[in-house]
Phi, psi and omega in degrees: 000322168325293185306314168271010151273297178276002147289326151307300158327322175309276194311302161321320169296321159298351163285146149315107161319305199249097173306149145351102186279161179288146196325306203303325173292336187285300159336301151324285158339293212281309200284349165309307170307306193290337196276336175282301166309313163295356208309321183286345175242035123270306186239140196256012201272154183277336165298305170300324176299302160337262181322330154287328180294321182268306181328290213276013171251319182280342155292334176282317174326280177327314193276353181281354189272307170317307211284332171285318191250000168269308167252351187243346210023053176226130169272106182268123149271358181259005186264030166293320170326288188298328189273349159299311194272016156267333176303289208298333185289331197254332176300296184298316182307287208307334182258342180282301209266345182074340193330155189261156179312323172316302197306310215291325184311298190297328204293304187277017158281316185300349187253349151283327187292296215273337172304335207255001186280288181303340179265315208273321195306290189280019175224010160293317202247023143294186171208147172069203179302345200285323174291328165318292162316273223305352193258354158275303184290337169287301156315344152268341125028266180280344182273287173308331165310277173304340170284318193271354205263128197254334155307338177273346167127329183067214167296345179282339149098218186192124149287149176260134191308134150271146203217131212253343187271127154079080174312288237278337147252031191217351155069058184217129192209080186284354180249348164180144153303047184244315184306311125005255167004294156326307217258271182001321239243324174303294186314300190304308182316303191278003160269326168321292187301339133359266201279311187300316162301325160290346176281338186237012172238155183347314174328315199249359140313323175300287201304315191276009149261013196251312198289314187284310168199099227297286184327304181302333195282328208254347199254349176271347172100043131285133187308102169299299154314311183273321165327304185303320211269330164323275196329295205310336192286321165322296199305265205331302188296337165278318156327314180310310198291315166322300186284343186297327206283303172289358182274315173291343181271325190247344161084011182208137198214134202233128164295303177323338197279307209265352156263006212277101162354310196291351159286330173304297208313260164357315154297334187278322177306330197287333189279298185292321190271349199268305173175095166297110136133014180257144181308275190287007183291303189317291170307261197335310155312249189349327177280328179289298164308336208267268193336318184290321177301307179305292179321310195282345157284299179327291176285009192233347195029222201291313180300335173275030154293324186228013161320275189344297174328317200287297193292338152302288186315333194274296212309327217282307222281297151038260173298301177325324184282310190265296181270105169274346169276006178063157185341299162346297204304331188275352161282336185283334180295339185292314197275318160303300175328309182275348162309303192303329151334283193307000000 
């Protein structure tokens, strides 16, 4: 009886956490990538580039939004807070001080990590909505603090200086977006890759029993507290990198924008119709909501401000009724299926 038992362990232990995926999803994969690479010498137009250039920023977003409610399950409404304070950090060195936005980049991860430190310790240990309110009113907040604040531009907000000498260190690419293109496509990738090495290590195994059932997790001897406030500091540090990127991309920075709830908001949508908690969902939500946001100021010019919005909310409720696990899920049901074939 022994003896099979612990022939039983063996073999568990020797099963695949992460199965393997199959050629074909590996295939897909490889022409998703060369097609990602290529992209800019297939469509050559400054719009498609433009539009790809938000997909890959608001995908790196969502998923720093995905590492909280997705695997820690606390829905943050405040994570507009990293991505303004990663803009404005790389603005301010670069416009007071000449420093270049890398430095300014490395300045604001550290300073979302300690911001997201001073927010989570005392409001990591709500739950549910209650974690929500507070992390929307500390974001808003945070916002009026940058509109009075006068070293930073107050409400008139701060231009980025131009500088036509060394683009790549000074992250300034006045004759075409491809380069832009390039550093977003760079960025997303190592937050994916990120979150993917986390998704398969003890860490985040942890979180996603933290997620499933807070107690039974606290009651196995895991750090609740310092898990969460660990995630947030990730999620805050992926976010910084967004706004560093984008402040150097539009070259103007408005506190109403870049501290606006409607950026949380947007990213959680993007997270939820795509998949929460899932590798590819947040990018998939993105790929979908952007192109619609665009097009629809296009064929709609100023009365389509805020069409996008409506068209979100009809896609969310949608996906709620029929998908409720977001889009992914009808692919992954497609990949179970042909396993349980084979």
């Amino acid at each position: 009886m022994q003896g099979g038992t612990a022939s039983m362990l063996e073999a568990a232990k020797a099963e695949h956490l992460w199965p393997r995926p199959p050629r074909w999803a590996m295939a897909i994969g490889a022409a998703a990538a060369a097609l990602l690479l290529a992209y800019p010498f297939v469509f050559t137009s400054s719009f498609a580039h433009h539009t790809m250039i938000l997909i890959l920023l608001y995908a790196l977003m969502a998923q720093s939004w995905n590492v909280v409610a997705g695997f820690s399950g606390q829905i943050s409404l405040g994570h507009a807070i990293f991505f303004g304070l990663g803009a404005y950090s790389s603005t301010v060195l670069f416009a007071k001080y000449g420093v270049t936005p890398w430095a300014g980049l490395l300045v604001g991860v550290l300073l979302s990590a300690a911001a997201a430190v001073a927010i989570g310790v005392p409001t990591l240990r709500l739950r549910g909505h209650y974690f929500a309110i507070a992390t929307l009113l500390i974001g808003s907040s945070v916002q009026i603090v940058f509109q009075r604040w006068e070293w930073v531009g107050a409400a008139s907000g701060l231009y980025v200086p131009i500088e036509r000498t060394s683009p790549w260190l000074y992250l300034q690419f006045h004759r075409s977006k491809v380069p832009y293109y390039y550093l977003m496509l760079a960025a997303a990738a190592l937050g994916y890759l990120l979150v993917w090495k986390l998704r398969r290590s003890r860490f985040g195994f942890r979180l996603q029993a933290l997620r499933d059932d807070h107690d039974a997790a606290a009651s196995l001897g895991i750090a609740v507290a310092r898990h969460k406030v660990l995630t947030f500091m990730i999620s805050g540090a992926m976010m910084s990198v967004a706004g560093t990127f984008y402040g150097q991309y539009v070259l103007v920075l408005d506190p109403e924008r870049l501290f606006s709830a409607e950026i949380s908001i947007l990213v959680l949508l993007m997270t939820v119709l795509g998949g929460s908690g899932t590798l590819w969902g947040p990018a998939l939500g993105a790929a979908v909501l952007i192109p619609l946001s665009e097009y629809s100021r296009i064929w709609l010019g100023g009365t389509g401000r805020t069409v996008d919005l409506i068209i979100y909310g009809v896609l969310i409720v949608l996906v709620c009724m029929w998908r409720p696990s977001g889009l992914l899920s009808v692919f992954e049901e497609r990949i179970r299926r042909r396993r349980t074939v084979s």
